[in-house]
N, C-alpha and C positions, 0 to 999 in steps of 0.2 A: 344314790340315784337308783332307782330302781326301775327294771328294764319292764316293758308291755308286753304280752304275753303276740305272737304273733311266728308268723315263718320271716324269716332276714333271706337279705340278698345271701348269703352264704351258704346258708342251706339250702338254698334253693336250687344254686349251683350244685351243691352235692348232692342231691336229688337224683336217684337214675330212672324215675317217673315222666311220661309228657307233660304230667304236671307243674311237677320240678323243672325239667329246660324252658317250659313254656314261662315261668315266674322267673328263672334266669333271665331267659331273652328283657322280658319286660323290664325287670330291675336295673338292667345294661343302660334301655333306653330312659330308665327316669334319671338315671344319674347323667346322661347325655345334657336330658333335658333341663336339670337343673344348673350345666355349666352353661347355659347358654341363656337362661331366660332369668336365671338370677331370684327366680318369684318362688324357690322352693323353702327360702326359709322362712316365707310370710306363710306360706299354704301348709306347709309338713311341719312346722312347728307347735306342741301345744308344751304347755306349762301344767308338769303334774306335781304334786305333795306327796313326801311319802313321810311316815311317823320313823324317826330312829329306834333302832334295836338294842341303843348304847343303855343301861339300866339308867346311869348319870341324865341322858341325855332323850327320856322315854315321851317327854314331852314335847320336843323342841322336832320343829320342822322342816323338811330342805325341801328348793323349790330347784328345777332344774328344766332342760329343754330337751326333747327325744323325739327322732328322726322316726315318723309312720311307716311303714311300706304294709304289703299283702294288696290281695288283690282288689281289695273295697276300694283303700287310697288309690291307686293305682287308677283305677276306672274316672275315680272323682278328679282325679290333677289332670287324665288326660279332655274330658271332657272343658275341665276348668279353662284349660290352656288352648287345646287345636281342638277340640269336638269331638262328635262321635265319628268323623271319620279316622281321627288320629288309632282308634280302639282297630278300626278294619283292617286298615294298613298291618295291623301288630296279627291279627291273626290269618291274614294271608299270606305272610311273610313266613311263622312260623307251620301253614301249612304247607309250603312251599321245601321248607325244611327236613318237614316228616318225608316230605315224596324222596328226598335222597339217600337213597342205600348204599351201605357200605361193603365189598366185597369181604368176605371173610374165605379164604384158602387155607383151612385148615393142615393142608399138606403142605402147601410151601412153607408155615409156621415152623412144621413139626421139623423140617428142616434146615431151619438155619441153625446158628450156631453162635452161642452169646461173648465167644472171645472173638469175632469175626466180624463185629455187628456193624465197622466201615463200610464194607461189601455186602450189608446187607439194604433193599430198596424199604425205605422206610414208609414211602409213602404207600408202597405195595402193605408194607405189615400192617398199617391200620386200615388197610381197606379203600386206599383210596387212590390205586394204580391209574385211573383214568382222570382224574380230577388234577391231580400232583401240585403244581407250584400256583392255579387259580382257586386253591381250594382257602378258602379262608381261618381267622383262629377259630369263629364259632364251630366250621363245621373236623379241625383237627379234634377238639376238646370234646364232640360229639362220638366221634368214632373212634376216641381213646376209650369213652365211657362204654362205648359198647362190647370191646375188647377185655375190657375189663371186668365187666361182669359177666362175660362167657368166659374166658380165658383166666381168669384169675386162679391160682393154685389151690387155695381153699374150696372155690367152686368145683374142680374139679376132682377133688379130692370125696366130696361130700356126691359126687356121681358116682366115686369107683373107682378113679383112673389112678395112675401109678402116675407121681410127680418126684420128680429129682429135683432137690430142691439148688443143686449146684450147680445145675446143668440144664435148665429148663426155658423154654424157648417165652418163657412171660419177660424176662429180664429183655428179649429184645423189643416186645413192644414198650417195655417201658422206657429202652433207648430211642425210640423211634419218636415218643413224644416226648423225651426231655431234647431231642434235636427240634424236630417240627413245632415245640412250641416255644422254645425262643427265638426270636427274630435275627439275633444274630447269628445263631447257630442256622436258623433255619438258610438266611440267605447265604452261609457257605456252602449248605449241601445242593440247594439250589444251583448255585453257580458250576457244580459238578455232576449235573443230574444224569444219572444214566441215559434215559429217554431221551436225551437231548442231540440231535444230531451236527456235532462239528463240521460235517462235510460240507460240498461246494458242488452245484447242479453241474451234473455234465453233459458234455456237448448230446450225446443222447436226449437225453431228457431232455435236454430244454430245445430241441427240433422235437420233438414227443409232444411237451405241453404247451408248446410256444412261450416265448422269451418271457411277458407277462404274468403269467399264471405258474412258473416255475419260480422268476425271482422272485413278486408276492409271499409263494410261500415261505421261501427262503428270510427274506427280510421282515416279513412278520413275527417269524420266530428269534430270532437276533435282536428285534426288537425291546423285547423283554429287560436285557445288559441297559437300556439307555438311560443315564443317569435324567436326562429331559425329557419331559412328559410334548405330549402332541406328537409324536414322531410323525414326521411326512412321508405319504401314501408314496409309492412306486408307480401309480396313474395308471394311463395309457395310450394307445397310438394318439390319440385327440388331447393330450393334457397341452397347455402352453409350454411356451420355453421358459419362463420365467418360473414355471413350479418345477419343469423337470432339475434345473440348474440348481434351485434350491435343494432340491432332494439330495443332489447325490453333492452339493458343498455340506449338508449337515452328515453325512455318511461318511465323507473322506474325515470329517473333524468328530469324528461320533467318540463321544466320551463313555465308557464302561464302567459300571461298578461291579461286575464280576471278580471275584476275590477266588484264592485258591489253597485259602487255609486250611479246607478239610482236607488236604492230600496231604499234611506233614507229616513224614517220617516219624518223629517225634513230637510229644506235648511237652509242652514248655515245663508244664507241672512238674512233668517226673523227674526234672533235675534235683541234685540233690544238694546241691549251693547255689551259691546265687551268680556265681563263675561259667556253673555250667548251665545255666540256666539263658544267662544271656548267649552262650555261644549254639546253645538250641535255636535260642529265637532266631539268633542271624544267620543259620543257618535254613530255616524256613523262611526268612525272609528273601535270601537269593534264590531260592526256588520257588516260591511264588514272581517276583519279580522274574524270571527266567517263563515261566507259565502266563504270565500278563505279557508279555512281549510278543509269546508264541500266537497268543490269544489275537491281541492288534493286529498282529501281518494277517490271520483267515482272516479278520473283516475287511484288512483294504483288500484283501485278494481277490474276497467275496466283491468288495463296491467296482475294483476295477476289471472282473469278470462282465458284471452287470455294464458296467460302462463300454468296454469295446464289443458287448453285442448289443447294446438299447438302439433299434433301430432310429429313434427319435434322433439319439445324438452324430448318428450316423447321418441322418436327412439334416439333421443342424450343421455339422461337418462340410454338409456338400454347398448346403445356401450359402456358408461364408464363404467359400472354396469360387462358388459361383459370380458372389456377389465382390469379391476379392477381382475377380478376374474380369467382370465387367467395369471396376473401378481403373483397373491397368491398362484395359482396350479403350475407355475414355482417354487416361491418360495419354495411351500411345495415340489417339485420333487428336488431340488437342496440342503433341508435341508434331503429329503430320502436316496438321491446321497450320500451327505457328511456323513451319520450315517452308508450306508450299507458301506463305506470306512474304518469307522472307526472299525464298527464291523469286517470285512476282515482283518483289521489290530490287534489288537486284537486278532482274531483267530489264525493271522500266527506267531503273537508275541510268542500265550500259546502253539503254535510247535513247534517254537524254543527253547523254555524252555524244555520244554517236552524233545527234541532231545537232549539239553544241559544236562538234569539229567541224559538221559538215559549213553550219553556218558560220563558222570563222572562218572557213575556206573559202566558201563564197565571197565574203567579206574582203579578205585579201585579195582573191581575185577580181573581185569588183574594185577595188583601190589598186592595183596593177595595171588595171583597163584602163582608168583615169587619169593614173601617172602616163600609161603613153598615150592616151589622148592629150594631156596637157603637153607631153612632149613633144605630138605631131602639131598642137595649135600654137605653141614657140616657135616652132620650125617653122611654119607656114608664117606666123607676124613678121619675124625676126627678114627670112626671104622676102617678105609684100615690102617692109620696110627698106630692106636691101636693096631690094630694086629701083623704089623711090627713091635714092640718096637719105635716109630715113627722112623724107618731105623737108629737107631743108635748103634756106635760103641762100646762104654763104657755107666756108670753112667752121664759123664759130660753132654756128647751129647744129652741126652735124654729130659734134665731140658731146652735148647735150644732149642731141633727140639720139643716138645711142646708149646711153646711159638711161633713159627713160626708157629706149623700151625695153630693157634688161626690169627694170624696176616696175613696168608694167608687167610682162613674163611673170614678176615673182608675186606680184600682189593682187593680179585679177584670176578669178577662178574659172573653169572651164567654162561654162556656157556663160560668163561675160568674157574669155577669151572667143568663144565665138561670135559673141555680138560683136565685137570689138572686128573682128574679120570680115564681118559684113559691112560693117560700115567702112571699116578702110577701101574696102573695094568698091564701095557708094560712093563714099565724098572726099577719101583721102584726107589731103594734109589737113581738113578743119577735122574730121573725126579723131587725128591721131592727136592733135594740139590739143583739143577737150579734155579725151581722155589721158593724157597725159596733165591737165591740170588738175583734175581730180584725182588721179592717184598722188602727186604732189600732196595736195590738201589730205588727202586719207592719212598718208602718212605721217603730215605735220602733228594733226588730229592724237593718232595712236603717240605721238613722241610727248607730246603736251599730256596726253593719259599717264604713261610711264612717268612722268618726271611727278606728276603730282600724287601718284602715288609713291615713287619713292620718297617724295618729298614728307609725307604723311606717316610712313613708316620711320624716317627716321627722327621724326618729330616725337613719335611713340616712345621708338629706345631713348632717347633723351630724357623722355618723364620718367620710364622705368628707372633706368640708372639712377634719377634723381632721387627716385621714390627709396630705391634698394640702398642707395646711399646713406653713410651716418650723417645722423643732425650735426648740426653744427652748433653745439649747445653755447649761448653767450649766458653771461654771469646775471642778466636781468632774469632770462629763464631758470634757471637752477637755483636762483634766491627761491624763483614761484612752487619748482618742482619743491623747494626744501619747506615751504607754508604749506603746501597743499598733501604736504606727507604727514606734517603735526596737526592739520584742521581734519583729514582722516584717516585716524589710526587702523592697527593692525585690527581686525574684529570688524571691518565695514563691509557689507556684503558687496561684490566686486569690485575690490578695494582700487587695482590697478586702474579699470576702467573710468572709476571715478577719478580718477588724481587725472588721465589721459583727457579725461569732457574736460576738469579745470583746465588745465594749462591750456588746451582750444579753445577753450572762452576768454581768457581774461591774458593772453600774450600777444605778442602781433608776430606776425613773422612775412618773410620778403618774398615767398612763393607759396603753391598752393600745399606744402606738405604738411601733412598735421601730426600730433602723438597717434600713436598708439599705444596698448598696456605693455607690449616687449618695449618699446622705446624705454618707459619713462621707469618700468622696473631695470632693463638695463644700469641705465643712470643710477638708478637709487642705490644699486648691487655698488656700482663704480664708485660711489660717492661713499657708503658707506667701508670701504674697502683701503681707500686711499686717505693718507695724511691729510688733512683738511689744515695744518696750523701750515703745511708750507705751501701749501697749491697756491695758483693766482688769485684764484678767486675770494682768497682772502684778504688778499691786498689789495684786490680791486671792491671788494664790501667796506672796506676800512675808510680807501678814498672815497668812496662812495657817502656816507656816513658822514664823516667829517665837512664833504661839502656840503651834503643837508643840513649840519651842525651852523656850519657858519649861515647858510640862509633864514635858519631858524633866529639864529644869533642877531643879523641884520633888519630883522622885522621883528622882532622883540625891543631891538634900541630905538627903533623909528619911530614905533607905535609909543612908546615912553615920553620922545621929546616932545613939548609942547611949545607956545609962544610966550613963557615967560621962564623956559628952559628947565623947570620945575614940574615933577610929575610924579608920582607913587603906583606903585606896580608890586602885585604879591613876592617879584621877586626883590625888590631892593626900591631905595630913592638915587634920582639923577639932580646931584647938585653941583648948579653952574657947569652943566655941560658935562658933567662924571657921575659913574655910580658909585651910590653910597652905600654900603650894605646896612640892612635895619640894625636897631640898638639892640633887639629879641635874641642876634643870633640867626635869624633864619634866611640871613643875607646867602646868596650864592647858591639856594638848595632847590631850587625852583624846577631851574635845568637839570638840578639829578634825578627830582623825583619824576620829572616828565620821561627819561632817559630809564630810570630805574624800576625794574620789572614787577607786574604783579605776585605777590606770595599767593601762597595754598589758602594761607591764614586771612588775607585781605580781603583773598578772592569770596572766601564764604561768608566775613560780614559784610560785603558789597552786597551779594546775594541776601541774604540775611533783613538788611535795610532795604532793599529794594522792594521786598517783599511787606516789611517791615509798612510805608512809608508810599502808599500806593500815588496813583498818578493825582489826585486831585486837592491833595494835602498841601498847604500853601507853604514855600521855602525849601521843598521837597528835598532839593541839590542840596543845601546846607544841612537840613536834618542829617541825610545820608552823610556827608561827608564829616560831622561830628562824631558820629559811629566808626571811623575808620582813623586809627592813626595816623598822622605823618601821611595823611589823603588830604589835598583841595578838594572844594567844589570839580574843578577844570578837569582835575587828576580823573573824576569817578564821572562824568558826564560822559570823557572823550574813552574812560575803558567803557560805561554801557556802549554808547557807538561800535566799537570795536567787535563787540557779542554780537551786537545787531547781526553786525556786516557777516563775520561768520557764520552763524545759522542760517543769513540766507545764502550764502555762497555755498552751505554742504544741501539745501533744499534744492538748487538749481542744478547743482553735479552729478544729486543723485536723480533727478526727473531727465539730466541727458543722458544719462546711464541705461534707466528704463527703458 
């Protein structure tokens, strides 16, 4: 491959021409440009041939791809890509460049000292004591070049001057930019910059420059350590609360990347194993951590200096303080509110008592007055009467109209004891005879009330009792309780209640007490609890049974005999007055199978054929009863009946249930 004749970015760089930095700068920016727009391998791309030098190989061609630069490209890509302003931008930037001079102190140079070169200001040796840690790599690599070709030992050699070549003050500037131009070296000397003021405004000063424009500077410069970019402004008297409060929460939590490697004691390097090498490092690693610690206490010292004199937090301070204390004067007016409420209430309460006593005292004393006034209008009847012989005619009458007028006294009320004294002294013995027959009658009245009310009440405790009382369960009812527990099994929704509506529909009973669900589950607990083979009630089912047996029995013979004493019946023939049983065999089974209970197996070819054999099939009963073994006709007619009646007996129990 063979290279184009041309200046490269490299040497453009080594160039100590305005030429040469001007074609650096530019070179910088196309390589920028090329990361970002991606179009530099279409545009700076060409495909050249070059003939081989190999004798073997004098013919043969290689074809390869090489990267343009100089100033022609340069011009064509910028135009290509941003225009011709992108071109002005480049060289007002670069003049911008030229106008920054670099100090050069010849004297301070001649004075340092190259075993020393820690304590020496590095950014002072290239010239750039006022610039320092804002200065950028362009403009370090700038004022190394300029140092270097005034300062360089050869150069000054070739003036005249006496160079030591062991001891000669070039060795620090070239300490000064192998610090300043690596980034990591640089940002440890950074972090320890001489210039750099660790102090804390004092109370002078900051009445000097006001609170403001002292912490501003302060915090502007600290700012620099902060690992997050935006730092928030310090404000001022006019900022809200809501910026100042953020300010100074991102300050008290202010994260540092200030490091303090360039004060160690020792370089790690100059161990001399790998033992002592680690015990170097940990050993600057405690004294850096011991310097980062010292470092965090100035900033919160710094933030909470700022803080107890920022007049803002001071006037924040007081509105809470204010607004705290107008929340407590509420509260104390709102618990004064609520007491003088209570005290009013309280007050009007001990007036209504007060007014309650007064008028139950009146009261009393108005029924005190009454009592001796009815006492003085007895006294005065009892005397009118006295006087008059109580208006009687003989001996007999007297022993009577005394006793009446005791009974007047206790049953006429004040102002009809006063009428009653006016009229005595009007008309006498007809007034007193009157009214003496109408309190008779009043009385009779109230005695005829009393009795029919007591008569009523205790007609009541009679039904109660009767109610609260146990049934008196007879064995027709508990046969029904024991059907109506098999017709609704356990799984019937209000099973109890349902079995309580049957036994009230379909029993009779001799007053008006009916089930209920405790009743009839009682029973059912009791029943199923108790010996059933010796209770009565199975001696009374048994006679029970047996007499239906026999009346069954008696009208089965009846219906048999006929007028020539001769007759045939599914169960047997009656000859000359006796039964004959058939010749089949199936003499005497009639009554068993009537008697003899349906199976599971019956029960589902009954079902079966019923289904089978629907209603308008002619001989229907017979068809079915062919299907069924050891089934009549009679047998399977009188179990459908049976279903009937059941289903509708559990439709009615559960509609009284609902």
């Amino acid at each position: 491959m063979t290279q184009l004749s041309g200046v490269s970015s490299r040497d453009a760089e080594r160039s100590p021409s305005p030429k040469g930095r001007y074609w650096s700068h530019a070179s910088q920016q196309l390589r920028i440009y090329a990361r970002k727009t991606r179009e530099i391998t279409k545009i700076a791309s060409i495909e050249v041939k070059t003939t081989g030098a190999h004798p073997r190989r004098r013919n043969q061609q290689t074809t390869g791809k090489v990267e343009c630069v100089g100033s022609a490209f340069l011009r064509y890509y910028n135009v290509k890509c941003h225009g011709e302003d992108a071109l002005l931008q480049i060289s007002k930037k670069d003049e911008k460049s030229e106008e920054i001079i670099f100090d050069d102190d010849v004297q301070y140079l001649r004075s340092l000292d190259p075993k020393e070169w820690k304590q020496q200001d590095h950014y002072a040796v290239l010239g750039m004591k006022n610039l320092r840690y804002k200065a950028t790599d362009d403009d370090i690599k700038r004022a190394y070049r300029q140092k270097v070709l005034k300062h360089h030992p050869d150069k000054r050699k070739a003036q005249g001057e006496d160079v030591r070549s062991d001891d000669d003050y070039f060795t620090c500037i070239t300490k000064a930019y192998e610090i300043l131009g690596t980034p990591v070296k640089r940002r440890s000397y950074d972090s320890v910059d001489p210039e750099f003021d660790d102090g804390l405004p004092t109370p002078a000063e900051i009445k000097k420059d006001g609170f403001y424009k002292a912490f501003t500077r302060y915090f502007d410069q600290n700012a620099r350590w902060s690992d997050k970019k935006n730092v928030p402004l310090l404000g001022n008297d006019d900022s809200p609360r809501e910026q100042v409060e953020r300010f100074y929460a991102f300050w008290y939590e202010f994260e540092s990347w200030r490091e303090f490697s360039y004060l160690d004691e020792e370089e790690k390097e100059r161990g001399v194993d790998r033992e002592e090498r680690r015990w170097i490092e940990k050993q600057n690693k405690v004294a850096r951590a011991k310097r980062k610690k010292e470092e965090m206490a100035r900033i919160r010292s710094l933030v909470d200096l700022a803080y107890n004199n920022d007049p803002r937090i001071q006037r924040f301070k007081q509105e809470d303080k204010d607004r705290k204390l107008a929340a407590k004067r509420a509260k104390q007016a709102k618990k004064a509110e609520e007491e003088r409420l209570i005290r009013e209430a309280a007050l009007a309460k001990q007036k209504a008592e007060e007014a309650e006593r007064a008028r139950l005292e009146a009261a009393r004393a108005e029924r005190e007055q009454i009592k001796r006034n009815l006492r003085k209008e007895r006294k005065t009847i009892r005397d009118i009467c006295k006087a008059n012989n109580f208006y009687a005619i003989n001996d007999s009458e007297t022993v009577s109209h005394m006793a009446a007028v005791e009974k007047i006294c206790e049953v006429l009320k004040f102002v009809e004891l006063q009428t009653f004294v006016e009229e005595l002294k009007s008309t006498g013995r007809e007034a007193f005879l009157k009214t003496m027959m109408e309190t008779e009658e009043k009385l009779e009245a109230e005695r005829r009330a009393l009795f029919e009310t007591k008569k009523a009440e205790e007609q009541k405790a009679r039904k109660e009792a009767t109610l609260k009382a146990p049934i008196d369960w007879t064995p027709e009812m508990t046969q029904l309780l024991i059907k109506a527990v098999n017709v609704f099994p356990a799984g019937t929704n209000q099973r109890w209640d349902v079995v309580a509506n049957f036994l009230n529909q379909h029993g009779s009973f001799i007053d008006s007490r009916r089930f209920n669900a405790k009743d009839v589950l009682a029973k059912a607990k009791d029943l199923q609890s108790s010996d059933f083979s010796k209770s009565s009630l199975k001696k009374a089912a048994n006679e029970e049974a047996f007499g239906q047996f026999e009346k069954e029995r008696k009208k089965v013979a009846t219906s048999l005999v006929d007028d020539d004493n001769i007759s045939k019946s599914d169960n047997g023939q009656l000859v000359n007055g006796s039964i004959k049983p058939k010749m089949n065999g199936d003499a005497g089974k009639s009554d068993q199978k009537e008697d003899r209970p349906w199976t599971k197996t019956e029960q589902e070819l009954l079902e079966q054929a019923i289904k089978t054999f629907p209603v308008n099939t002619p001989e229907r009963w017979e068809k079915i009863a062919e299907c069924i073994p050891n089934r009549s006709k009679k047998d399977c007619m009188k179990r459908y009946k049976e279903l009937v009646e059941l289903v509708r007996a559990k439709k009615q129990a559960a509609n009284l249930s609902k």
